[in-house]
N, C-alpha and C positions, 0 to 999 in steps of 0.2 A: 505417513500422515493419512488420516481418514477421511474422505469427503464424502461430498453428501451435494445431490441435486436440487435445486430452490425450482421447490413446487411453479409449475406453471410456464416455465424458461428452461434453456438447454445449458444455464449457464452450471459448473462441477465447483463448487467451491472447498476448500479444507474446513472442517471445523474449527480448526484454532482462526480466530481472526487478529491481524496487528495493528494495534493504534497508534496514531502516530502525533497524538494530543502535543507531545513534550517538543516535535521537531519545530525549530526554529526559535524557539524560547527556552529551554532546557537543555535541547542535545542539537549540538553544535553538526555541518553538513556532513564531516567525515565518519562521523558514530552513528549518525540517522542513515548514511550509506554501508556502514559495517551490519547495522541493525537488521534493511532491509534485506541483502544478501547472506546473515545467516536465517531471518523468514525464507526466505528463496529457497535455499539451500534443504531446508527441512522439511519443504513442503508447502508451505505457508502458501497460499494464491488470495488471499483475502487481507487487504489492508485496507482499514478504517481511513479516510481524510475527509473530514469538515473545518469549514471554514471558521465554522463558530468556536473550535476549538481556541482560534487565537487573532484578534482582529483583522491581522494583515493576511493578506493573499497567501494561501498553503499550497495554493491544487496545482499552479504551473513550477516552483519548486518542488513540488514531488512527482511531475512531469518530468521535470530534468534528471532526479536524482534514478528513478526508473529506465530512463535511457541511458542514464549511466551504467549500470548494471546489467543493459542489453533487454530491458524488453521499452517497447515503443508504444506510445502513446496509442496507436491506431489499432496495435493487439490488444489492448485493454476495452474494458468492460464500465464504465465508469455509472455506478448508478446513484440516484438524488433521493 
């Protein structure tokens, strides 16, 4: 996977980004967790979560679903 540094921050991100629009309203917790881990897998370190994507609370469900998968809240990078 190709990345690429965001001007101005030391943060490396992939170019491919993954959105996560459909989770919780669309793809049920076990597909949004199969999902993430093939992003993982391939490279992927850039997933889209907004809030506005679906009224209820997205961002601590994909809290959990990322610690499922082994990486933890406090390694992440979470920007608004």
């Amino acid at each position: 996977m190709q990345t690429l540094t965001l001007r101005g921050t030391d943060l490396t991100v992939s170019r491919a980004c993954f959105g996560t629009m459909t989770f919780g309203a669309q793809t049920d917790e076990a597909a949004a967790e199969r999902m993430v881990e093939t992003c993982l897998d391939r490279g992927v370190n850039w997933m889209a979560e907004w809030n506005g994507y679906r009224p209820a609370r997205i961002s601590q469900p994909m809290y959990n679903l990322l610690a499922r998968v082994g990486i933890r809240h406090s390694s992440t990078r979470w920007m608004n």
